[in-house]
Structure formats: C-alpha cells, structure tokens
Legacy VTK file of the C-alpha trace (Angstrom):
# vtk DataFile Version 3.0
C-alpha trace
ASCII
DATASET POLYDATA
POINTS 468 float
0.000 0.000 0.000
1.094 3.381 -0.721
1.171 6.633 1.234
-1.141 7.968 -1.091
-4.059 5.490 0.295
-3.462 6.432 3.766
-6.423 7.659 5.658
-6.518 11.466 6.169
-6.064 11.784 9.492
-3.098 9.824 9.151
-1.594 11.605 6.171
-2.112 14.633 8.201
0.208 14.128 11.139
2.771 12.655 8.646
2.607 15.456 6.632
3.207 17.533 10.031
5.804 15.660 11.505
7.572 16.175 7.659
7.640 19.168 8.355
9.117 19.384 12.591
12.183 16.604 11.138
13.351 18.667 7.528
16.216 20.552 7.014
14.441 23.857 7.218
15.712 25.902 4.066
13.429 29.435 5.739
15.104 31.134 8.432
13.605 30.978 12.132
10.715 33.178 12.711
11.577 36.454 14.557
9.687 38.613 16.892
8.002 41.659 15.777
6.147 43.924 17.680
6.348 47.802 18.413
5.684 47.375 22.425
8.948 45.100 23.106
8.510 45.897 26.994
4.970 44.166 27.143
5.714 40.589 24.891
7.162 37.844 25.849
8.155 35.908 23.395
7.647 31.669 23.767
10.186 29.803 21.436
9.147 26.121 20.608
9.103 23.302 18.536
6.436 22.523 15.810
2.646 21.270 17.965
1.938 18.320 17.080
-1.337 18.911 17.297
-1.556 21.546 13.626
-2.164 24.459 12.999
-3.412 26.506 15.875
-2.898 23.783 18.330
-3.341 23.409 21.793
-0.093 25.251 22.709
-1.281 28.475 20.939
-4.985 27.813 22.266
-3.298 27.874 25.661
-1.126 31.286 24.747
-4.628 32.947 23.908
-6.111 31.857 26.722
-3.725 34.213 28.765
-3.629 36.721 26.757
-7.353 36.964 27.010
-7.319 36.453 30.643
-4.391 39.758 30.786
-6.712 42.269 28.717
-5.544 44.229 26.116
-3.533 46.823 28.609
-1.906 43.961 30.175
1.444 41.604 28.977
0.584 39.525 26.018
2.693 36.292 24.890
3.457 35.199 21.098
4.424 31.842 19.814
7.303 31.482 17.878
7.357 27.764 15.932
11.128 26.905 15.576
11.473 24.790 12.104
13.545 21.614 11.594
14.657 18.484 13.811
14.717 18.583 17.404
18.758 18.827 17.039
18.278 21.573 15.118
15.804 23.761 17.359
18.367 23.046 20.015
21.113 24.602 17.569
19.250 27.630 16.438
18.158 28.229 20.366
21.597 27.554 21.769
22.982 30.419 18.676
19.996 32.824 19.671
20.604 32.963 23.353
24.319 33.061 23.129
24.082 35.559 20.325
21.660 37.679 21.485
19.939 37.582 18.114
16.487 36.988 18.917
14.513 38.070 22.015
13.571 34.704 23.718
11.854 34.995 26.596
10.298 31.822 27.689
11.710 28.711 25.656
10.151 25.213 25.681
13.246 22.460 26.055
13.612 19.219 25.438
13.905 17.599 29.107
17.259 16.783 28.070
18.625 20.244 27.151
17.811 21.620 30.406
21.154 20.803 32.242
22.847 22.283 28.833
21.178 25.166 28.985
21.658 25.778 32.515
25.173 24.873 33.259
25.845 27.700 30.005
23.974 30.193 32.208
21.118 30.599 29.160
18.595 30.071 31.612
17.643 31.578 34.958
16.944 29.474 38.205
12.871 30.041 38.702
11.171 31.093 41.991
8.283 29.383 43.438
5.693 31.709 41.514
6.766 29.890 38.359
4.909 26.455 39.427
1.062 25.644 40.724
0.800 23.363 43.170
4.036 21.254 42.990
2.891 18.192 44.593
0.173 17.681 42.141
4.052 17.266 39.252
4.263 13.728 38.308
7.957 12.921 40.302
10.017 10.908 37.950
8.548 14.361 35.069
9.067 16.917 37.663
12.786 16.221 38.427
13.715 16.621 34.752
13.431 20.438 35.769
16.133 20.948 37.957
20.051 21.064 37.573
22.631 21.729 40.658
20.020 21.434 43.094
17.359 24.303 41.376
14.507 24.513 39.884
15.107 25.800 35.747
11.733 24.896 34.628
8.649 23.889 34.939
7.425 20.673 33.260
4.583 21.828 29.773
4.072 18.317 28.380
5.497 14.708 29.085
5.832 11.549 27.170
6.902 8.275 27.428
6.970 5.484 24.504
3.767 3.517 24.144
3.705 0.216 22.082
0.762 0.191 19.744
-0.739 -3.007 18.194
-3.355 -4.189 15.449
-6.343 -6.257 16.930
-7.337 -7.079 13.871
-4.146 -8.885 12.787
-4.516 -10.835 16.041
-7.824 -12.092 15.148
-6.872 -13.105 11.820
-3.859 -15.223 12.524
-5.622 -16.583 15.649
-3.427 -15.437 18.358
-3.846 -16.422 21.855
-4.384 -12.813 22.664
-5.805 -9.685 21.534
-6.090 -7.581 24.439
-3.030 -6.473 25.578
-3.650 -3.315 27.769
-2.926 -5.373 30.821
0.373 -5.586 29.739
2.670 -7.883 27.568
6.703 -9.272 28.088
8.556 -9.581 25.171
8.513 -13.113 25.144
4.957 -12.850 24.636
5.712 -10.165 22.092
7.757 -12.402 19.916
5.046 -15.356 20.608
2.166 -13.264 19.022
4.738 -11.879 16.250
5.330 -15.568 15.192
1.328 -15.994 15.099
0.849 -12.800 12.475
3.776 -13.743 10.935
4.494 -17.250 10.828
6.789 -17.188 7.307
9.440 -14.281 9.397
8.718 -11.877 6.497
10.170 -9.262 9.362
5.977 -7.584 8.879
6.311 -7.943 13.487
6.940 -4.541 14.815
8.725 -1.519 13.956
10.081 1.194 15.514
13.080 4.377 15.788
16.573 3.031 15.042
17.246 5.593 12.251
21.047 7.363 13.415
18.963 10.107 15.352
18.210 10.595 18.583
15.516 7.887 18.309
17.891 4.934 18.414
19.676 6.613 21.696
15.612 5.837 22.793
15.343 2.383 21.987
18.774 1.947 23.314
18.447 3.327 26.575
14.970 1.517 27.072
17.111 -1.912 26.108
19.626 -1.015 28.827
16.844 -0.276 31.119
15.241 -3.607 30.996
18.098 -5.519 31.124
19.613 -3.810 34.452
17.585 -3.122 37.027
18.460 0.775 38.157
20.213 1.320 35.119
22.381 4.906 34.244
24.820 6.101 32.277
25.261 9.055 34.796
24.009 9.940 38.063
22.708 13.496 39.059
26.016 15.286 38.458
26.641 14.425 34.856
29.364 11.910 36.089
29.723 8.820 34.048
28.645 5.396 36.252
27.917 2.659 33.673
29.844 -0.548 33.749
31.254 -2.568 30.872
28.871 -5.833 32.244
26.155 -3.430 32.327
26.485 -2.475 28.866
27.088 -5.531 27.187
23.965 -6.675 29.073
21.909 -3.867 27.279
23.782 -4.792 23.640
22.511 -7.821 24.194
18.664 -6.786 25.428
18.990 -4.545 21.967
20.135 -6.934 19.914
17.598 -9.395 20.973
14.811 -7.271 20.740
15.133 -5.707 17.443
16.388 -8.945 15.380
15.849 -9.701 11.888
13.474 -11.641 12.355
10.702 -9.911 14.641
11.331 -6.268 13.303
10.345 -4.353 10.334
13.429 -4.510 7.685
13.347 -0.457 6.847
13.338 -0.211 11.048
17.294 0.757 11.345
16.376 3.556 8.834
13.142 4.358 10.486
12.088 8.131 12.708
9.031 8.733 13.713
7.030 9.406 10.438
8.421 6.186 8.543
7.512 3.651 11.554
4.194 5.337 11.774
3.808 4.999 7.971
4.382 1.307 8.076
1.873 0.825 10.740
-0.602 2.675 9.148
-0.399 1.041 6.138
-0.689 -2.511 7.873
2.656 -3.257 6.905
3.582 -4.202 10.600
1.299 -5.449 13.475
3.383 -3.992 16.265
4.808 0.130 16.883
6.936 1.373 19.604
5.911 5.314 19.535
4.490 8.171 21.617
1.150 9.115 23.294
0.626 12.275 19.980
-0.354 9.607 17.888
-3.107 8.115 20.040
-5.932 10.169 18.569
-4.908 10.056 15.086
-4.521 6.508 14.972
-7.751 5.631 16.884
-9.935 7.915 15.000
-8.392 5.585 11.526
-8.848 2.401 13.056
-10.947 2.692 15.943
-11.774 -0.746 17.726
-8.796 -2.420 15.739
-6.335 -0.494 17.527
-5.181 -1.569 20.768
-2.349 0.321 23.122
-0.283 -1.226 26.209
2.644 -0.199 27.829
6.091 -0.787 26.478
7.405 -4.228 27.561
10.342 -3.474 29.965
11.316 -0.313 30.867
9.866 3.375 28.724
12.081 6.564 28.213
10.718 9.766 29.423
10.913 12.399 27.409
8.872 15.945 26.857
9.235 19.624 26.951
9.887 21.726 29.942
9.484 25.626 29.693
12.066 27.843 30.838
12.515 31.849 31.804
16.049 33.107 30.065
18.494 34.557 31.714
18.033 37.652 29.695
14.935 38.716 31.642
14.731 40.348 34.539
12.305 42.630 36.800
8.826 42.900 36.531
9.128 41.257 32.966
10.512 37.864 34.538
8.049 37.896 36.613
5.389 38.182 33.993
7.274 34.977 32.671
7.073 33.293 35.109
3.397 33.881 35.527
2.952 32.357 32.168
4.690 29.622 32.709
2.367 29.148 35.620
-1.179 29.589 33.652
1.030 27.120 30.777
0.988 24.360 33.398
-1.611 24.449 36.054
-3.813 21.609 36.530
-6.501 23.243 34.094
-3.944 23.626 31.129
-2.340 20.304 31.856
-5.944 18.582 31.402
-6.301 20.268 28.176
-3.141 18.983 26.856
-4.342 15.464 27.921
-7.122 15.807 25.963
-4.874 17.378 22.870
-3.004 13.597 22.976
-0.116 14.877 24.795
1.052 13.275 28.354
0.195 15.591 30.827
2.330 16.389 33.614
0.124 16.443 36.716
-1.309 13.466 38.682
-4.535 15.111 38.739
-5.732 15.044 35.057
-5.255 11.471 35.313
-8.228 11.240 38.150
-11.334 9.892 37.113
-13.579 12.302 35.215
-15.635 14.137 37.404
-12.942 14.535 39.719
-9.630 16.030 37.238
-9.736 19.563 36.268
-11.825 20.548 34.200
-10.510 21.786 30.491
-11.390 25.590 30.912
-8.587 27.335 29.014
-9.191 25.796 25.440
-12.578 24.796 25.038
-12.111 22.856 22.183
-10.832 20.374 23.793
-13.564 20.154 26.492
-14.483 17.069 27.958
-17.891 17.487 26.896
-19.864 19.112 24.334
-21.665 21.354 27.304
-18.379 22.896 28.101
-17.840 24.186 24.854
-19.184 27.995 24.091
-20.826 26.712 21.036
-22.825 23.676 22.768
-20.305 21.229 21.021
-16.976 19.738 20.895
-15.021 21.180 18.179
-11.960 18.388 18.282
-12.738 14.181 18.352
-10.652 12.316 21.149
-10.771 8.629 21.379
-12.643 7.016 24.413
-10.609 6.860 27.281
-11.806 3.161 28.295
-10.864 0.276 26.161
-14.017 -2.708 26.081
-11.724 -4.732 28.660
-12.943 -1.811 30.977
-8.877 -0.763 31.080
-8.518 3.293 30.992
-6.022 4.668 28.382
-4.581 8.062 30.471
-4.794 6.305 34.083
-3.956 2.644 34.117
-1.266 2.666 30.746
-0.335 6.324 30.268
0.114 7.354 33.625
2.081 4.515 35.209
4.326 4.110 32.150
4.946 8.370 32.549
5.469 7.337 36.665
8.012 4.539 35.818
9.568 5.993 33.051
13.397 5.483 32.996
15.902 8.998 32.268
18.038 9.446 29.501
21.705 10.652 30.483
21.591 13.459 32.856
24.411 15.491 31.680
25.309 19.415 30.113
26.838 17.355 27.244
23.661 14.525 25.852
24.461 16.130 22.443
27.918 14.146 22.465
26.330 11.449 24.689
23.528 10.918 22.312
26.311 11.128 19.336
28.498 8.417 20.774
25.459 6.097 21.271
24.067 6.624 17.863
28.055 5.845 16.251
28.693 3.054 18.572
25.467 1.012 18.070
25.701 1.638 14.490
27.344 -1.884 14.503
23.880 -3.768 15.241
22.316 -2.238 12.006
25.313 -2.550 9.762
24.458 -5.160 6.398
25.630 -8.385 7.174
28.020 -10.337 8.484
28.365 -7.205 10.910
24.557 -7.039 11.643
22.039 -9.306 13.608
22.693 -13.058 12.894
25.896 -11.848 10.987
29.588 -12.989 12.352
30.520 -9.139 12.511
31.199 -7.458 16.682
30.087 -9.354 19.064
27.389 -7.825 21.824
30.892 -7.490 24.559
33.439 -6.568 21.496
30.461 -3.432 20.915
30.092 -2.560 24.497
33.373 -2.157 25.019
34.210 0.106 22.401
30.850 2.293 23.670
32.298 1.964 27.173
35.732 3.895 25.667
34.325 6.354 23.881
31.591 7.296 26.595
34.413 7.444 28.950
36.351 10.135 26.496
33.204 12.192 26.099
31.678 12.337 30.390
33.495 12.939 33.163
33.915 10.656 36.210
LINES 1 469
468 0 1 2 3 4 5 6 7 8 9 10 11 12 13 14 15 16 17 18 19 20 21 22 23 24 25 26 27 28 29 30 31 32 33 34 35 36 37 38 39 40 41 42 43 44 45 46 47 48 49 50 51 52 53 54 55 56 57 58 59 60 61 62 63 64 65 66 67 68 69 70 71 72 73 74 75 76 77 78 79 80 81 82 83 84 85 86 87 88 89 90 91 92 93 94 95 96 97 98 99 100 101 102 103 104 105 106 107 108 109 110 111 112 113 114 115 116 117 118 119 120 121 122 123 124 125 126 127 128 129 130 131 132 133 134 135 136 137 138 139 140 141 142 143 144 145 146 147 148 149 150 151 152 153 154 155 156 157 158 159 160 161 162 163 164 165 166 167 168 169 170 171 172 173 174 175 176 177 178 179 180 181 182 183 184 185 186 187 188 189 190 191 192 193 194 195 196 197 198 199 200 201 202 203 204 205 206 207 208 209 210 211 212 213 214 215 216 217 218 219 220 221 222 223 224 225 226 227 228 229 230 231 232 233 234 235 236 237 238 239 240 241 242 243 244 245 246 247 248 249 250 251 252 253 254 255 256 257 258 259 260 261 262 263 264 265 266 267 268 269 270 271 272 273 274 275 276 277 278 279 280 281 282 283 284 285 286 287 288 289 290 291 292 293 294 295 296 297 298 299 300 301 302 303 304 305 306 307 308 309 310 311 312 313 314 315 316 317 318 319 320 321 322 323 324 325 326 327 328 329 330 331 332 333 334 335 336 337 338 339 340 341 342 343 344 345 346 347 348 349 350 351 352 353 354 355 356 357 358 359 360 361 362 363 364 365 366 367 368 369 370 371 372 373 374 375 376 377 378 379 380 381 382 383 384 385 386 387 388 389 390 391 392 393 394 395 396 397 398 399 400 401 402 403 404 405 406 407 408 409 410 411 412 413 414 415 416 417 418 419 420 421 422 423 424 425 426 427 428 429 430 431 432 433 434 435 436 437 438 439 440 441 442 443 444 445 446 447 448 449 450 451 452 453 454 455 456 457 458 459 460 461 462 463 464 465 466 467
C-alpha cells in the first residue's frame, strides 16, 4: 500500500511531523512587535497537534485572561529536527539575536542550557501546586540542586498493536492493555507472521536521537536501576552493564521480529508502516493516540512498552536575559502554561500531561477551561459542542487509556543521560550502536562485533566524552 491510500487523518500528522524533522531551508521566525517591553516571546518546537494547536490555544487563553492593557505572549514555531531547534536556540541565546523569553526544552537540554547560564533558576511563583508534578517528570526540571523549569508536556513510549491482525492469525491474545513481556511479544509476532517476512513490529533506530531511545529503554530492561550518569553528569555505567543492554537490543530488534526499513526508520516512517498494515506492532508516543484511533478505531489496541519506557517531553524555561517585573510576567505564564486546568487540556490534545490530577477519574480532574475545544464534553464548549474528536478513554476490557497505561508508564519511566553534554552522549550512542544495524556479516545473525566486542568500544568512547 502506498502513502497515497493512507487515511486522512493519518496523512495529516505525517505530513506535520515532515515538516518538525526537515532541514528547514526558511530562516527561524523572529519577533516583531512595536511594544517590546509588554511581549514575551515563547520559542518552541512545531505542535503536534496543527495548525493553531493546543499550545497556541493555551497562549490565547492568557492573553485573554491579561486584557488588552496587560502583557501579552506570542508563539514562535522553531522549524527543523529537534537537534536543530536546540542549535538555532543555543545560537539565539548566546548571540543575542532573537529576544527569547520563555523557551520550551527538550527535558534533556535543560542541564545544557543551565550549566551555560542561558537560563535563569525560577522562583516558586513559576509552578502551581508542585505536589500535584508527576515525580520521575518533575525532576527533569532541575540542575545543581534548582529549579530551571517547569514541566509543559510529558511523554513516554507507548507500544501500539493491530487487533485485527490478532484475530486473523488466531493469536492467543488480543487484548493487551494489561500488559505484555517480550517473550509474549515475539510469541504473538510468530502468530501474524508465521513465514518471518520481518511484517512484526517496527520502531526508531534511524542514526537520530531515536535509536539513543530504543537503546536506553534496552539497557533499562536488562539492568535493574540502570544509568549512564548519576545526578552530576558523572559517568557510572559498567562494561557488564552495557554488554547486558547490547545484548537486550540486539535481541529485541532482530531480523526476524522487526520491520526490515526499522534501522532507517524516525518517527514518520515507523508510523507509515503501521498505518499502512505493513507491521502489526509500533513502539511510539502518546501524539499519535488520537490520530490513529480515529483511523482504526476498535482495531487499535495500546499497552505499555514491555520493559522499561524513556521519558521524554518539553519543559518551559525563563532566560536569563529577563529580569524585573518582565521575569516575573514569565514566570506567571509559565504558571497559567501548566496548572492543573492547562495540563488537562493537553491530555485531551493527545499529549502526556504532567500532573497526577488530570489522570483522576472524570468528574474529579480539572476541568478543560482554558481551550474549550478540547472540552471534555460538548456542554463545556461555548458553542454547545466539541469542536476536536478524542478517542474514548476506556478500552471494552474496561482498562482506561490516560490512568492505568499512560500514567504509570509516565510514573516509571526510565531517564536518559543526565548530563550538560547529551548532544555528544547521544552522538556516541548513535556511532557506537551503528554496529547492530550494519548489512551483514556485521549485523544481527551476521559474524561481525560481538554484543561485549560493541560494548566495550561504547564503554571507551563514553568514557572520552563524560566525566567521572
């Protein structure tokens, strides 16, 4: 099947997340406005959810709420790959060439950005009722001890699955929300595909950031407490521990279980496979929820990864080039951005929220105030209807989506390397495990490196690149 008989909705979010990975030929967007002394200025990635998504919904909101005397916010959409947002931020603050005010980081930047002294330590007017922060998301905001951000959206990989293909090929199971091992994993994948035309599951290996993912979730899984640094950036991984994880990675992306295009796979090519019913099985994040249910409704199923799930998301952040009443302001923002009310909305958007509470059961989580289109029902709409679909939050088994498989897979989520440098970190990884998804004999079942031979070599050149 071609991408050209994709459903809509799915041809949509491809098309969008075309456009957050390209090369961006168009310079970033600057910030224009007469009245410098009253804008602040938010710099993030592309929303996933299009054009006038939930993000900007949530800018208007305040804006609305401050009046038209008062301090109004703008969105600036940074174009290109997440390594590239982080290069044209990291040149804008350093430069001084465009008036950032509030930026929305990758969870892994923060440390980066902090440690280069491009963002300001935040007071306690910047976060809403702290206890209410998810832990494991809420201590991706600090570095040295203080608080940098404030957590906007989380995530955490998911593993989506076709119930249809299930039924066909008579598998023992086709609910899986309760959870699934990957022995059971590779069980079902012989049932869809008994010949090993590699049609199992697919997922990021690509050399981007994605395979540094799937790595660190291998790793994860197999050894328990599992880092490559601890909370000062300092390098504590053995050379047992990582052959261990070569080996989990190996194992769990073999020839014969995984996609064949998978080692040259991001986000929008693993999701294309799916969607075409190319593979039965996708590793991926909570976005994609709503688009894919709303294409294949009650022949999509979603469980929790088997083994251990990367946390990732966006935190947002006051630079350090604000200061008096106008960091304050900021701050304020960053506040309304995140409170229980916003976080619900975002829920409802198909990000991960950040907040335990907007995983309560309905009647009891915040209500979704500050962007009425994504209401949790038509009532609370000012038109009398619901202007976006979301998929039902209960599966038939009676399991809920956001609080028995979203939330405890965001609660348990494992960290990627805590450290001012995970650009080299995440370079290393990417080089070093290139040697799993070489062509034979280096590859999978090939007579190439061996799973300690690899790990040893990635133990070197991670010790070259961290401290400790």
């Amino acid at each position: 099947m071609t991408a050209r008989r994709l459903p809509a909705a799915v041809l949509s979010l491809l098309s969008l997340l075309a456009l957050a990975s390209c090369t961006g030929g168009e310079g970033q967007e600057q910030p224009q406005g007469a009245d410098a002394s009253t804008r602040i200025v938010v710099a993030s990635g592309q929303d996933v959810t299009g054009k006038n998504g939930i993000r900007q919904q949530l800018i208007d909101a305040w804006n609305t709420r401050e009046g038209r005397h008062g301090y109004q916010a703008r969105l600036v959409e940074l174009p290109g790959s997440a390594d590239q947002q982080r290069s044209q931020l990291l040149g804008a603050l350093q430069s001084g060439s465009a008036d950032y005010d509030v930026v929305n980081l990758d969870v892994t930047w923060i440390p980066e950005f902090a440690e280069s002294g491009l963002i300001r330590p935040l007071t306690d007017a910047a976060v809403k009722s702290p206890e209410d922060l998810i832990p494991s998301v809420n201590s991706t905001s600090y570095w040295d001890g203080e608080r940098y951000a404030v957590p906007f959206n989380s995530d955490a990989g998911l593993l989506y699955y076709r119930k249809d293909h299930l039924r066909k090929a008579g598998a023992s199971r086709t609910e899986l929300s309760g959870g699934v091992t990957w022995d059971e994993l590779r069980d079902l994948i012989d049932a869809v595909d008994p010949a090993g035309d590699n049609a199992g599951w697919t997922t990021q290996l690509a050399a981007y950031e994605g395979r540094t993912v799937n790595a660190i979730e291998a790793f994860a899984s197999a050894v328990p407490d599992f880092r490559l640094t601890d909370r000062d950036g300092k390098y504590v991984a053995t050379r047992e521990q990582l052959t261990a994880g070569v080996t989990e990675l190996r194992a769990r992306t073999a020839r014969a279980y995984t996609l064949k295009e998978a080692p040259e796979s991001r986000e929008a090519e693993s999701l294309s496979a799916f969607a075409e019913g190319r593979t039965t099985f996708l590793r991926h994040w909570p976005y994609v929820y709503p688009t894919l249910y709303e294409t294949f409704k009650g022949k999509l199923g979603v469980a929790r990864l088997p083994g251990k799930a990367v946390l990732g998301g966006q935190n947002l952040a006051v630079t350090s080039s604000m200061s008096g009443q106008r960091a304050a302001k900021a701050e304020e923002l960053i506040a309304f951005l995140t409170d229980p009310d916003s976080e619900r909305c975002l829920l409802r958007a198909g990000f991960a929220a950040t907040r335990a509470s907007a995983y309560e059961e309905s009647g009891t989580a915040p209500d979704c105030r500050h962007a009425p289109a994504y209401a949790e029902t038509p009532s609370a709409s000012p038109t009398g209807e619901s202007t976006v679909r979301t998929p039902p939050d209960r599966f038939a088994d009676g399991t809920s989506y956001s609080r028995e498989i979203l939330y405890p897979a965001l609660k348990e989520a494992v960290h990627r390397p805590v450290t001012p440098l995970y650009g080299a970190v995440n370079r290393t990884l990417i080089t070093e495990l290139d040697a799993l998804y070489d062509p034979p004999p280096r590859g999978p079942g090939g007579s190439g490196l061996g799973d300690a031979e690899i790990a040893k070599s990635l133990d070197e050149a991670l010790r070259e690149v961290l401290p400790g």
